[in-house]
N, C-alpha and C positions, 0 to 999 in steps of 0.2 A: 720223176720224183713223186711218190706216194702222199698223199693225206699224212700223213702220221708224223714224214720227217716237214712237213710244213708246219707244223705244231708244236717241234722239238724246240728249235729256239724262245719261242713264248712260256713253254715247262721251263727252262732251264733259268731265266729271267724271272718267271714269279716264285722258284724254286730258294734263288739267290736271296730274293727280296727280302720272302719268309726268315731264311737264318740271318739275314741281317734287322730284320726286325725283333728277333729274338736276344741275338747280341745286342741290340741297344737298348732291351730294355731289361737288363741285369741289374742286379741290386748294385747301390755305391762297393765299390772296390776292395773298400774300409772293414766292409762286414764279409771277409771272403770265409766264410767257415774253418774252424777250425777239427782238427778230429781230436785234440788235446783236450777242447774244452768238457769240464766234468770229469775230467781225468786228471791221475796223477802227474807233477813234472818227471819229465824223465829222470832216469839214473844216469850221471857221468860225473867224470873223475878230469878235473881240468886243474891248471895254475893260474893263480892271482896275475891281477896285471903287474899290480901296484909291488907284491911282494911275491915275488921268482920262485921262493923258497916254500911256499904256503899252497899245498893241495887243497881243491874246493870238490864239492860232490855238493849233492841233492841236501843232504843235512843242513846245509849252511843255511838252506832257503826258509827252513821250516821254523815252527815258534809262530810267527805272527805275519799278517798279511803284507806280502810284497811285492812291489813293483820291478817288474823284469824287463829293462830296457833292451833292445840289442839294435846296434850301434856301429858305424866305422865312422873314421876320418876321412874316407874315400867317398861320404854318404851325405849331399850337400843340403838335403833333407833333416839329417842329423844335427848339424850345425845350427838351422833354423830351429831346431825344437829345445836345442840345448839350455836355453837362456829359462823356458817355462818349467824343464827337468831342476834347475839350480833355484830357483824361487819356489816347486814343492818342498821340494828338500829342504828349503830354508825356512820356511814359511809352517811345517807340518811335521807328522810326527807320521808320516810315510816311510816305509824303510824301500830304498832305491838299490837294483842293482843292475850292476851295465855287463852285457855281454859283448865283448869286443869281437864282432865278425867279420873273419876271411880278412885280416888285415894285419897291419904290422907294428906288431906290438913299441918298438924304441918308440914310430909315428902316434900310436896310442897314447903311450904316457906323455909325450912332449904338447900333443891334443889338449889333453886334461890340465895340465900344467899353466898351458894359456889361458884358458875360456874356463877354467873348473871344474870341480869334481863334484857332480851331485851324488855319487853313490859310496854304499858303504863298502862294498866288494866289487870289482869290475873281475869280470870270467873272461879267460884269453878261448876264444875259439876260433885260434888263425885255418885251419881247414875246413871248417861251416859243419863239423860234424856233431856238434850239438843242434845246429841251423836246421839241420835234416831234421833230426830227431823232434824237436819245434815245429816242424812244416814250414818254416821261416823261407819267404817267397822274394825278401831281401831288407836290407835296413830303410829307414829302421819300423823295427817292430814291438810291442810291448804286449806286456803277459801282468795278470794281476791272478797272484796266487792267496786262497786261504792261506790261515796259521797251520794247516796241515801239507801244503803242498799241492793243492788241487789247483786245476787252471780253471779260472771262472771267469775271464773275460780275455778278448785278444784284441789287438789293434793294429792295423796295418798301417800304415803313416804314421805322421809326427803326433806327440801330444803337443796340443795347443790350448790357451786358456779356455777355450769352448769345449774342448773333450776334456776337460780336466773339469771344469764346472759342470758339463750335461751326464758328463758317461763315467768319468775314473770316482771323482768328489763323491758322489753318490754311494756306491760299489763301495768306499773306504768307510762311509759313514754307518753301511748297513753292518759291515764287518767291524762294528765299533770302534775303529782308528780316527783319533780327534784332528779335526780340522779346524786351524786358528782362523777366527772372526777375520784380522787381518788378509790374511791368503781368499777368502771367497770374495772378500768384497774390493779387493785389484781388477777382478776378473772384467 
C-alpha cells in the first residue's frame, strides 16, 4: 500500500465535511430564489375553480397589486396558513388569488366551502403546469405582483402573521394598498 492510498480516506472525510458544511450553512429555505422575481407573471389560459365556465389568463391579475397564493387540499402546510390568508382578506384591501396545484378540483371547492374563501379568483392548475412555469418547488407558495404584473416578491411556505407583518404588510404598503389599523395591530 503506497503513501497516497493511506491519505485517501482522510481526503474523502474532510472532502464530505467541506460539502456538508456548505449545505448547512445555506440561506433559510424561505428565501430560495426566484428567476420570476422582476419579471413578468407568465402567460397561461386556465379555468376558475369556483366557475367551470369562466377562462382566466394573465389579464385577470393585472390593474392593482396581487397576492398569489398557490395552494392544495393535499398541502397540510396550506391548511395551517389558511386561517391568516382569510383574516387578510378580511381585514385589507389586498386583492387574493388562489392557485389550485396538482389537485382535485370537486376536493378543492368542497375545501373552500368548509374553512373559506379568501380569494377573489382561485386558478385550477390540476397538472402543475403553471407550477412549472412559477418555479413553484410545491405548496404552498406565494407571489406578490405589481398593478402591472411583475413579480416582486416570492414566498415559499405558509404566510403567517409574522410574514404578513415583517415581509408581505410592508411590500403592500409601499405599493400603496391600504392596510386597516385593525389587521396590524392582531398581529
Amino acid at each position: 500500500m503506497t503513501r497516497a492510498q493511506l491519505f485517501l480516506p482522510l481526503i474523502l472525510f474532510l472532502l464530505i465535511c467541506g460539502v456538508g458544511y456548505v449545505g448547512f450553512s445555506l440561506d433559510d429555505r424561505h428565501q430560495l430564489p426566484s428567476a420570476l422575481l422582476h419579471k413578468p407573471f407568465p402567460e397561461f389560459d386556465a379555468v376558475s375553480l369556483l366557475d367551470t365556465e369562466r377562462r382566466v389568463s394573465k389579464d385577470d391579475l393585472l390593474g392593482q397589486p396581487t397576492l398569489v397564493n398557490v395552494w392544495a387540499t393535499w398541502c397540510p402546510t396550506c391548511k395551517s396558513e389558511h386561517n391568516e390568508l382569510l383574516r387578510i382578506a378580511a381585514a385589507t384591501n389586498v386583492r387574493l388569488v388562489g392557485v389550485n396545484y396538482k389537485d382535485d378540483s370537486d376536493q378543492a371547492r368542497n375545501w373552500l366551502a368548509q374553512f373559506g374563501n379568501p380569494y377573489e379568483l382561485v386558478i385550477v392548475d390540476a397538472t402543475g403546469a403553471l407550477g412549472v412555469e412559477l418555479g413553484v418547488y410545491g405548496a404552498p407558495e406565494t407571489f406578490l405582483l405589481d398593478r402591472s404584473g411583475k413579480v416582486i416578491y416570492k414566498r415559499v411556505g405558509d404566510v403567517n402573521p409574522r410574514i404578513w407583518r415583517d415581509e408581505l404588510q410592508p411590500r403592500f404598503a409601499a405599493l400603496g394598498v391600504r392596510v386597516d389599523v385593525e389587521m396590524m395591530s392582531a398581529q
